[in-house]
N, C-alpha and C positions, 0 to 999 in steps of 0.2 A: 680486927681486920681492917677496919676503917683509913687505918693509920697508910695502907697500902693503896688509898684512891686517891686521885687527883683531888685537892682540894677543893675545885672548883665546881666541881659536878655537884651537880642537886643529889641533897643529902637525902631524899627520899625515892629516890631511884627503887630501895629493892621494896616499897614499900606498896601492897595491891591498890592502894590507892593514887600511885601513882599520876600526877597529870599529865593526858594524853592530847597532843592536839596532831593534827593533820601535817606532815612535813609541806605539805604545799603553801599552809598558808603561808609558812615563813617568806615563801617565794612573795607572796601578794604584802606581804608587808615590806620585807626590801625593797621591792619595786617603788614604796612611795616614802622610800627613806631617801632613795636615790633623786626623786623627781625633785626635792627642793634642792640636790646641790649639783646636780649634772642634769643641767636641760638638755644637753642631745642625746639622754637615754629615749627612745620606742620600744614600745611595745608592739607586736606583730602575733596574731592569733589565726588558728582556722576554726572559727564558729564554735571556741569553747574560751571563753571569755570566764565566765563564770569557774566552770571545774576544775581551769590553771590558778584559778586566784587573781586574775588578772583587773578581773571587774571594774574593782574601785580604780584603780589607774587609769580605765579607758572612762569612769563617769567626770573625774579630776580633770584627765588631760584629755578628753577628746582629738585635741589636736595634735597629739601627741603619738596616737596608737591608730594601727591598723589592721581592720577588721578583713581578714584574705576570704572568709570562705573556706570550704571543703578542697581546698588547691593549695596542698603544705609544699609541691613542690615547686611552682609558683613563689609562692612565700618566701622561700630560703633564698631563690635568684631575688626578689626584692629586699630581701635583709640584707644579702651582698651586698648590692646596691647603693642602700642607704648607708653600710659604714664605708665603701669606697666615699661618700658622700660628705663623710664627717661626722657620723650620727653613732651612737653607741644603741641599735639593735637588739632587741630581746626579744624570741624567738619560743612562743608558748604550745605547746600542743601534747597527744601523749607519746610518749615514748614510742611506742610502736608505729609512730606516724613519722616522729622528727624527735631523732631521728631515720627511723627506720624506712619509711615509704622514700626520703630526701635526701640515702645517701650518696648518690652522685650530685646531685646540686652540692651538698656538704665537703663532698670531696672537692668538686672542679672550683665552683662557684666561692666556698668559703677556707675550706683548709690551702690550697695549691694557691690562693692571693692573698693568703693571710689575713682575708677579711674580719675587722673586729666585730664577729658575729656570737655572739652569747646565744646559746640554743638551750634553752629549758625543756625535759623531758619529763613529762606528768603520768602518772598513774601506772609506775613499775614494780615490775615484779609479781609474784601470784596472787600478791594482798590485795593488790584489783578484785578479787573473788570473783564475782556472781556474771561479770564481764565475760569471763572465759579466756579460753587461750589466745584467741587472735587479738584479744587485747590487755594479755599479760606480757609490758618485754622485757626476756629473759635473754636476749642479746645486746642490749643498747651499749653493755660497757665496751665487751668483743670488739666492735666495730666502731666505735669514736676513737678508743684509745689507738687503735692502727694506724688510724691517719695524722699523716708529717703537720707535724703545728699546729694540734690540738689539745689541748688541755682539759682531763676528765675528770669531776666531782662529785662524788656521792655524799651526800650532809645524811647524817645520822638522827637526825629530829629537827624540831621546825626549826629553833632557835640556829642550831648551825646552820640549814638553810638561809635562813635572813642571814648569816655574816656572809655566806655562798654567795649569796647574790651581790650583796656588797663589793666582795673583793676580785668576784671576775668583771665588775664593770670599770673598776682600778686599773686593770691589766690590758696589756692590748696583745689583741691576737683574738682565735677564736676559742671558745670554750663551750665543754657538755656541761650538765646537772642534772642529775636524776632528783625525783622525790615520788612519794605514794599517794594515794589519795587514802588511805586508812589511817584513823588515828592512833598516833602510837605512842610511846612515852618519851618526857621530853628530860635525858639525863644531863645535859647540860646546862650551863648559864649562861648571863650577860659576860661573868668574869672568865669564861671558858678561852682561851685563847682557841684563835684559830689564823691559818698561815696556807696560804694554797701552795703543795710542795712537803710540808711538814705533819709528819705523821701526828697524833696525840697518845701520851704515856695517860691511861685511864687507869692502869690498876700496875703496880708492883708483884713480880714470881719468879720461882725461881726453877719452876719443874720443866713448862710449858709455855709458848707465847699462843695466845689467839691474836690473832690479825680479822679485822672486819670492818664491815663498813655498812653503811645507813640503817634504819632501823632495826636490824637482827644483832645490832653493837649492845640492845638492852639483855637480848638472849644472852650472848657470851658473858656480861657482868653477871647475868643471874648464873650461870654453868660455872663462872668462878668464885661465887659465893657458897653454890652448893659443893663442889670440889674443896673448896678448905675446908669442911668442917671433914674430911677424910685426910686432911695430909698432904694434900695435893694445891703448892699455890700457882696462880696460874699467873700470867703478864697480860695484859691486854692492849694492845694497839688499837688507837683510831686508825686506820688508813683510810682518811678520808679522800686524799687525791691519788687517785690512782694513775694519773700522768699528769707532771713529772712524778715517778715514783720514789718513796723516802726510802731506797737505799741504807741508807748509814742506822737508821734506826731499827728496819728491820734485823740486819746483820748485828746490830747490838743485842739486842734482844735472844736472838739464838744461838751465840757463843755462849750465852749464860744457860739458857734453858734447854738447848739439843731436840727438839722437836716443835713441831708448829700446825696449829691448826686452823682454818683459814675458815670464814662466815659473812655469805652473802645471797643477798636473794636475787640469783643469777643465773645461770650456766655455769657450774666450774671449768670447764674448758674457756679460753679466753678471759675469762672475768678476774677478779681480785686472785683466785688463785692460781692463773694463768701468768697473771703477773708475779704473784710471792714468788713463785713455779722458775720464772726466768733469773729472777735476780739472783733466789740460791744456786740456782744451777753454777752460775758463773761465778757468786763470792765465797760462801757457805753451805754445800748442802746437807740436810739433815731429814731425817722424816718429816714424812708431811698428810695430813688428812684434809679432806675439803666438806664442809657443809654449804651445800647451796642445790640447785637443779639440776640431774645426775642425768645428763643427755634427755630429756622429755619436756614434752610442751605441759602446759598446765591444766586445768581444768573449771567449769563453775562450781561452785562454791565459798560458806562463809570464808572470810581470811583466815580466821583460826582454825579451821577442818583441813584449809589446806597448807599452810605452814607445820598442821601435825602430820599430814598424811606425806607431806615431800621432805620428812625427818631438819624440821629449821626451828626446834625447840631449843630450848637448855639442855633437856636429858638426852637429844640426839650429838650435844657437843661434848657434853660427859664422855660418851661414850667413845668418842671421836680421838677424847683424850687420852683417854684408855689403851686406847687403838696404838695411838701417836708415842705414846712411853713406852708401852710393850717392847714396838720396834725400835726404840734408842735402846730401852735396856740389851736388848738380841743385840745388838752394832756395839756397844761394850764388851759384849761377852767372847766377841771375834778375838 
């Protein structure tokens, strides 16, 4: 089965020992990949310097970074600001803050002037745990991707994080990023390609495609490792950017396999499978199952308690797939 993964992925993904590191630090480490070759990168924070990753950047560049305070929407009218200025902006806080509390600064101030605003979103999704709900967000992607001239990323482990970071400071225009604060496994490499716009082919099938995105991309590999040993080979997509969306890849994908099932730690309304949602609508459509947050806010608790309790396993995707052939086999039978 080997022979069906992207070569570049770490060959020890399905293994419990897996190395786990925080997707955010990736974030803290691009930032000072960036500093030695683009001085008009800033960094901009509200009094979480430390838990974005941010740290080492502001102890490097002091004069580089700025420290807002509990005033993220403040903040965002000053990241405006500085890229009308000429500065390339980086924009740290959690997700549920920025940006969630800053989305009209975001909209008026950054997407509607096309400000080159990079907005990094920390600490998404239920894996926040013990946080609770008002600091689990399970809308970030919903509401960036709506807005005209924004560009939305979710990096699947730190490593793609740190190219994340990399290639939206490349780009001009504004741009989201999500990442978690829990550590999670890191299935990629240095040789990993990565392309903002372009999906990643992670695994070869021909039953099923899983489409997913940031760290619930380890679940799906593990759901299609367990699914082969029955018969069942599954495809796997990175959809790593969720706007611009890859189009042509998904649509490849499902003229071969006739069902799809979608993996995100989200809302499925609006989120990745809002989006898969749109595009077959209008190219392709075919069954479709979604794994991710089924209308409800989340709760405290470990990450693992609640990634099992709001069904965002392997064996909830099994099952999903299940689901997902059923109903193509029934749509043959017509």
């Amino acid at each position: 089965m080997n022979n069906m993964l992207h070569p570049s992925l770490n060959p020890h993904l399905f293994s419990p020992q897996v190395e786990k590191i925080p997707t955010r630090n990736g974030y803290g480490d691009g930032l000072l990949e960036l500093s030695e070759t683009k001085p008009e990168v800033m960094v901009l924070t509200g009094d979480l310097a430390e838990s974005t990753r941010v740290l080492a950047f502001w102890k490097k560049y002091p004069e580089r970074f700025v420290e807002c305070g509990v005033a993220e929407q403040n903040m965002m009218g000053v990241a405006a600001g500085l890229a009308l200025a000429g500065k390339i902006p980086f924009v740290s806080s959690y997700a549920v803050f920025v940006p969630g509390r800053t989305w009209d600064q975001t909209r008026v101030s950054v997407c509607y002037s096309k400000s080159n605003v990079k907005i990094a979103g920390a600490h998404s999704g239920i894996s926040v745990g013990p946080d609770g709900a008002t600091h689990q967000a399970l809308e970030d992607i919903a509401i960036t991707r709506v807005l005209p001239n924004m560009t939305v990323i979710v990096p699947c482990d730190a490593e793609e994080t740190r190219k994340c970071t990399l290639a939206v400071a490349q780009m001009q225009g504004p741009a989201y990023f999500r990442f978690a604060r829990e550590k999670t496994p890191v299935i990629t490499t240095v040789q990993t390609p990565f392309e903002i716009g372009k999906s990643i082919l992670m695994r070869t099938g021909e039953h099923v495609t899983l489409v997913g995105c940031g760290p619930l991309l380890h679940e799906a590999l593990l759901a299609a490792h367990e699914l082969s040993r029955d018969g069942i080979e599954a495809e796997v997509i990175n959809m790593h950017t969720i706007k611009p969306f890859d189009h042509a890849a998904l649509e490849a994908s499902v003229l071969k396999t006739g069902c799809v099932v979608t993996i995100e730690e989200h809302q499925v309304a609006g989120g990745l499978a809002g989006a898969v949602a749109e595009s077959l609508g209008r190219h392709h459509p075919v069954p479709m199952e979604s794994i991710g947050m089924q209308d409800s806010f989340g709760e405290s608790g470990e990450p693992d308690e609640l990634l099992t309790k709001y069904g965002m396993r392997a064996k909830d995707i099994v099952l999903a797939v299940h689901d997902a052939i059923l109903r193509k086999q029934k749509n043959l039978k017509r």
